[in-house]
SEMARSE-667525 format. One record per residue: residue in one letter; x, y, z of N, C-alpha, C, O in turn. Coordinates in Angstrom, 2 decimals, decimal comma. Layout:
BEGIN
REC_residuo_n.px_n.py_n.pz_ca.px_ca.py_ca.pz_c.px_c.py_c.pz_o.px_o.py_o.pz
REC_A_X_Y_Z_X_Y_Z_X_Y_Z_X_Y_Z
...
***
This chain:
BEGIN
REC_residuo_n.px_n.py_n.pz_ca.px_ca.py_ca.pz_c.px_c.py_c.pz_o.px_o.py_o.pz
REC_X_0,82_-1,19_0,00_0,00_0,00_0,00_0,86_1,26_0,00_0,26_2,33_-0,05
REC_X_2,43_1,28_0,06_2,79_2,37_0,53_3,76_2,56_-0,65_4,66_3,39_-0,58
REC_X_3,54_1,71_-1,82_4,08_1,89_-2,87_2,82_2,67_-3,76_3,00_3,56_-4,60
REC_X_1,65_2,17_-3,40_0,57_2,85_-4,37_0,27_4,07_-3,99_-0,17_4,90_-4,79
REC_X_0,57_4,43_-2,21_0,64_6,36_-1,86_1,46_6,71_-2,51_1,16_7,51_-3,39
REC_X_2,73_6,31_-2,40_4,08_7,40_-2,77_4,32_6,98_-4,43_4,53_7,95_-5,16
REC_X_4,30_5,98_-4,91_4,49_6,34_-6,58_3,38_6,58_-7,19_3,65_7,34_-8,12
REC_X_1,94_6,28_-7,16_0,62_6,72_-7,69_0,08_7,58_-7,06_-0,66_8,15_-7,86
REC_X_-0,02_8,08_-5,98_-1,04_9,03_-5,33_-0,28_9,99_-5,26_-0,79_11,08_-5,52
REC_X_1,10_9,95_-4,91_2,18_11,23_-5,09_2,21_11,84_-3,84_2,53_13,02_-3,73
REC_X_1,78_10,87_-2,47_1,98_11,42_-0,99_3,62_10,93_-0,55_4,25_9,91_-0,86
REC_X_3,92_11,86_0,12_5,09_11,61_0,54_4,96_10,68_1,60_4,10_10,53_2,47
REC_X_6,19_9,97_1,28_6,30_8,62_2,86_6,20_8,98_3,93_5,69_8,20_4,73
REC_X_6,62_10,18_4,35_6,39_10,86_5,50_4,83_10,99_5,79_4,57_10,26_6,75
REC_X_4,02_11,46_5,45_2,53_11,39_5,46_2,01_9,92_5,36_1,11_9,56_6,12
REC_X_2,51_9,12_4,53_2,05_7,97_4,43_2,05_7,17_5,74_1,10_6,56_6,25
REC_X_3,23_7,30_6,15_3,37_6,63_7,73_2,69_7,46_8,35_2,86_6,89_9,42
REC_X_1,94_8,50_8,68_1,45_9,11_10,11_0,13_8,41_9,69_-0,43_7,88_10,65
REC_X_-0,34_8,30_8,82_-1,77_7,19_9,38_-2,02_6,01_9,26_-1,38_5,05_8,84
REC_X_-3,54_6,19_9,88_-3,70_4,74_10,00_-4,00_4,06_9,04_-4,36_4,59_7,99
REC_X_-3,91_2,57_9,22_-4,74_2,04_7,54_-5,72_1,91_7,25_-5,81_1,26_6,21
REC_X_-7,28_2,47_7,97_-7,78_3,14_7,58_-8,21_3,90_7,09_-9,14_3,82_6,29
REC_X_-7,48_5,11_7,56_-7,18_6,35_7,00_-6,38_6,53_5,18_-6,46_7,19_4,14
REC_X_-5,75_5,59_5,73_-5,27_4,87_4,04_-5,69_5,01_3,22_-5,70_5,94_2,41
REC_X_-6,48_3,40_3,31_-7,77_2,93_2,75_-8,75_4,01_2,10_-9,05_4,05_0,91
REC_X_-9,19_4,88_3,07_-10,19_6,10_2,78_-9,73_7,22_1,61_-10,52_7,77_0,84
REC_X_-8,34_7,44_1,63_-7,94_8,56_0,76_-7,04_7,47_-0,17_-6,13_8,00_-0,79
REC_X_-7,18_6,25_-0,31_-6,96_5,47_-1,62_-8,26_5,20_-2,58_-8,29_5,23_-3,81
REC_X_-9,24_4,94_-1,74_-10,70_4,74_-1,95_-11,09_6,07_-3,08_-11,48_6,05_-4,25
REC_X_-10,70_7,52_-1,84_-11,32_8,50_-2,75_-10,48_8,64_-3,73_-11,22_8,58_-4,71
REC_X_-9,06_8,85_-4,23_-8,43_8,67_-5,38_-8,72_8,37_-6,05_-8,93_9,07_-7,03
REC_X_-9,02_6,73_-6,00_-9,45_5,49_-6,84_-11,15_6,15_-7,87_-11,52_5,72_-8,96
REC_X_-11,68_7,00_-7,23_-13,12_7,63_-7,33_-12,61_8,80_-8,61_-12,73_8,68_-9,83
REC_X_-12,14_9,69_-7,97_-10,82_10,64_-8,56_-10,73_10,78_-9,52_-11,00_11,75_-10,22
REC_X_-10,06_9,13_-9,88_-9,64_9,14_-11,20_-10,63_8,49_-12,31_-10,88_8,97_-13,42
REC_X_-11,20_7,13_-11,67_-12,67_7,45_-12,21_-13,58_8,21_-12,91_-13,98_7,98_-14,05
REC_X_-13,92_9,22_-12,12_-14,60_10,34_-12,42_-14,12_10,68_-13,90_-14,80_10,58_-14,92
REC_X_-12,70_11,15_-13,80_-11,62_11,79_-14,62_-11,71_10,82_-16,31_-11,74_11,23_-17,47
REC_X_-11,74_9,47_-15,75_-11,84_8,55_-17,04_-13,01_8,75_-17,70_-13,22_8,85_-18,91
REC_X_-14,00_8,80_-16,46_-15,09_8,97_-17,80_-15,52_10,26_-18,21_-16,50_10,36_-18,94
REC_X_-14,99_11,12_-17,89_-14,76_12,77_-18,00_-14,63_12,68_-19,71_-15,32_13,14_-20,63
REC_X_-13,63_12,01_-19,67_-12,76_12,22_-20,96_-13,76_11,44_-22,38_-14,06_11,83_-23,51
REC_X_-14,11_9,80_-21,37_-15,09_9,69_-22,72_-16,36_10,62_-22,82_-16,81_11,04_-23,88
REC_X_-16,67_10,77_-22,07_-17,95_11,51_-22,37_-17,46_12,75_-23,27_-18,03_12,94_-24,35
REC_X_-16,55_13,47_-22,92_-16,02_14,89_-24,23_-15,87_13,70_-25,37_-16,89_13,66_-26,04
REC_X_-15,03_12,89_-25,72_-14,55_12,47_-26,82_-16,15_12,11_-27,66_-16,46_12,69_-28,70
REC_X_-17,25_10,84_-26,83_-18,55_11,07_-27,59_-18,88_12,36_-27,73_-18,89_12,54_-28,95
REC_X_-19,23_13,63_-27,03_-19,69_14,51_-27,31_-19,05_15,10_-28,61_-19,79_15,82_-29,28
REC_X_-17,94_14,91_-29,01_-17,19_15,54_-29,94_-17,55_14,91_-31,25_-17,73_15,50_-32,32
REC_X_-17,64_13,54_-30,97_-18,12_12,82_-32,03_-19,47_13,05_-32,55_-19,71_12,84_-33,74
REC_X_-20,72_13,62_-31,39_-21,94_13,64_-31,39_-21,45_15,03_-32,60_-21,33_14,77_-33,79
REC_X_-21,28_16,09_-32,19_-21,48_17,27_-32,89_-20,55_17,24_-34,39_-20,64_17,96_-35,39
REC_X_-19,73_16,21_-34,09_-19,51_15,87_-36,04_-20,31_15,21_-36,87_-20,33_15,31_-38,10
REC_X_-21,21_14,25_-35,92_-21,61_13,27_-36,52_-23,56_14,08_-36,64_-24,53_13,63_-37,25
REC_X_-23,50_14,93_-36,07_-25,04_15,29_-36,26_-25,40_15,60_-37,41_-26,17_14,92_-38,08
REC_X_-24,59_17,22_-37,97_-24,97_16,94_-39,56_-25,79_16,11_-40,22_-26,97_16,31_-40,51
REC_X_-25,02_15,01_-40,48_-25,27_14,15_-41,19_-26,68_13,36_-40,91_-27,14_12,69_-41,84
REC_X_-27,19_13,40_-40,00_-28,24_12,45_-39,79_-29,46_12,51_-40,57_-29,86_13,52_-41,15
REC_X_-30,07_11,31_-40,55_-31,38_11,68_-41,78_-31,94_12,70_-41,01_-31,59_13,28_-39,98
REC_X_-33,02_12,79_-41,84_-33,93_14,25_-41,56_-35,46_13,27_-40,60_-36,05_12,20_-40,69
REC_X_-35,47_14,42_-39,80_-36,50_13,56_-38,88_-35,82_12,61_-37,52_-36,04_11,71_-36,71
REC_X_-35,35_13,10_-37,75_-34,01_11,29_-36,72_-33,13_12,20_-35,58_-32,10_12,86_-35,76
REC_X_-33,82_12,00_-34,52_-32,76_12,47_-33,55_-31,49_11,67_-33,36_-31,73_10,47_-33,29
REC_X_-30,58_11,89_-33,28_-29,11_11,87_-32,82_-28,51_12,02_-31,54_-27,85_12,94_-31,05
REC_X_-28,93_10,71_-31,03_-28,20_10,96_-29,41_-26,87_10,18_-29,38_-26,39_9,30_-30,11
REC_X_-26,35_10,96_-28,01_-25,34_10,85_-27,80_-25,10_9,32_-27,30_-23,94_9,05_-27,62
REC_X_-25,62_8,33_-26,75_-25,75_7,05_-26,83_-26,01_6,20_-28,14_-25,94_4,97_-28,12
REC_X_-26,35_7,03_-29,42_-26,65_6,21_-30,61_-25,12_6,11_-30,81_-24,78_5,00_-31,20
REC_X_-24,40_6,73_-30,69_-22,63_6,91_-31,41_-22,22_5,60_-30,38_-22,33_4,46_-30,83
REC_X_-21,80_5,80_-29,19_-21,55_4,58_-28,02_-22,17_4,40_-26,88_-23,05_5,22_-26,60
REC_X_-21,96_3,64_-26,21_-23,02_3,65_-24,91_-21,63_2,84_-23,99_-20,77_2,03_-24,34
REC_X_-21,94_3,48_-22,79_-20,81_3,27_-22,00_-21,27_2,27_-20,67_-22,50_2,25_-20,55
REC_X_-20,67_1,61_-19,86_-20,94_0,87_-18,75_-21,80_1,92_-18,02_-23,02_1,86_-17,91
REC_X_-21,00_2,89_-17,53_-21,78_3,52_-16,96_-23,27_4,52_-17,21_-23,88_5,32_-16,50
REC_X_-23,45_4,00_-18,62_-24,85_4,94_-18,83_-26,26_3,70_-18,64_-27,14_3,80_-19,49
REC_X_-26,38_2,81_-17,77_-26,77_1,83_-17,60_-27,61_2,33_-16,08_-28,79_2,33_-15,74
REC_X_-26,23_2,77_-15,35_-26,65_2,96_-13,87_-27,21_4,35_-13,94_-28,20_4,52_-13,23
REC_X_-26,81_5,39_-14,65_-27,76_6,64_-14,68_-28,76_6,15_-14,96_-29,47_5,99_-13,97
REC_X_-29,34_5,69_-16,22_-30,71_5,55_-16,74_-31,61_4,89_-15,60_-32,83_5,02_-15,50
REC_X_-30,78_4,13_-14,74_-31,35_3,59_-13,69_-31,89_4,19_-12,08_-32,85_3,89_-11,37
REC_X_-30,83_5,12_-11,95_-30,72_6,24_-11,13_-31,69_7,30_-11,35_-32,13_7,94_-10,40
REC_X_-32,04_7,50_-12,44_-32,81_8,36_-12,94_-34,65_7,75_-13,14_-35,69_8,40_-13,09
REC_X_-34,45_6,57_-13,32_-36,02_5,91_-13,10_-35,86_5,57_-11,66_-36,61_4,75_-12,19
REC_X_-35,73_5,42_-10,81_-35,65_5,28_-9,52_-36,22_7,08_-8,98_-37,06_7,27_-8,11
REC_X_-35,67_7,95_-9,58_-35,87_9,09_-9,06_-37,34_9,59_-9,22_-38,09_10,23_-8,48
REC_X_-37,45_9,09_-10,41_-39,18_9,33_-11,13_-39,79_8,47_-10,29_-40,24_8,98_-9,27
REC_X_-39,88_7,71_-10,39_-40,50_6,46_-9,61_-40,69_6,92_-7,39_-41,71_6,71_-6,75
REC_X_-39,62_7,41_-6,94_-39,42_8,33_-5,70_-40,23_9,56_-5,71_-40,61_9,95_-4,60
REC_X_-40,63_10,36_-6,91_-41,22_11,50_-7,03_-42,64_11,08_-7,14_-43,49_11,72_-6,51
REC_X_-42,98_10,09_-7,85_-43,98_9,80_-8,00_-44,93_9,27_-6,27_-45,85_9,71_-5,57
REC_X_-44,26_8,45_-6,29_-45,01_8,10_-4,53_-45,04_9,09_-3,80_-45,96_9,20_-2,98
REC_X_-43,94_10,15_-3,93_-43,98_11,41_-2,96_-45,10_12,43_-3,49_-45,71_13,28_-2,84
REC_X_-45,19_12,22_-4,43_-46,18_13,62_-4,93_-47,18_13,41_-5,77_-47,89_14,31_-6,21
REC_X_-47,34_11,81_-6,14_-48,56_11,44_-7,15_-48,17_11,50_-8,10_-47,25_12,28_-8,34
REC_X_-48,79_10,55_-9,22_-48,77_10,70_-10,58_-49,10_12,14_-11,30_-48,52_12,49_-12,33
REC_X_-50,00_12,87_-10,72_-50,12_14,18_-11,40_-49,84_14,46_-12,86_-49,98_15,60_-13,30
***
């Protein structure tokens, strides 16, 4: 673990030893999130980039989403996250 603070996380050994391995754990955890985030940062610009070259072109009548170009692992758990939320609004406030 104290090779993945000091050559990947870029904490000095000195810091690395004053905690616990818990404390570790927790700010390896959030890193690990970090960079995550960061990965799919990047695909999402690269589809988006693709979306706005590739719109042009589309037949006429035909929306063009950004999931028709690729669809990623993670656009699985939004779509899911997001009917869960409707579905939460709904019991809270009625179909309306």
């Amino acid at each position: 673990m104290v090779g993945i603070a000091v050559g990947q996380m870029g904490m000095s050994l000195q810091d690395t030893y004053s905690l616990t391995l818990d404390e570790l754990a927790d700010i390896h955890r959030q890193w690990l999130a970090l960079r995550e985030a960061d990965h799919r940062d990047r695909w999402e610009r690269t589809r988006f980039l693709a979306h706005c070259t590739l719109s042009p072109y589309r037949k006429k009548g035909r929306q063009l989403r950004p999931t028709d170009i690729v669809r990623f692992p993670w656009d699985k758990k939004v779509e899911a996250a997001k009917k869960e939320d409707i579905e939460r609004m709904k019991r809270k406030y009625g179909e309306g």
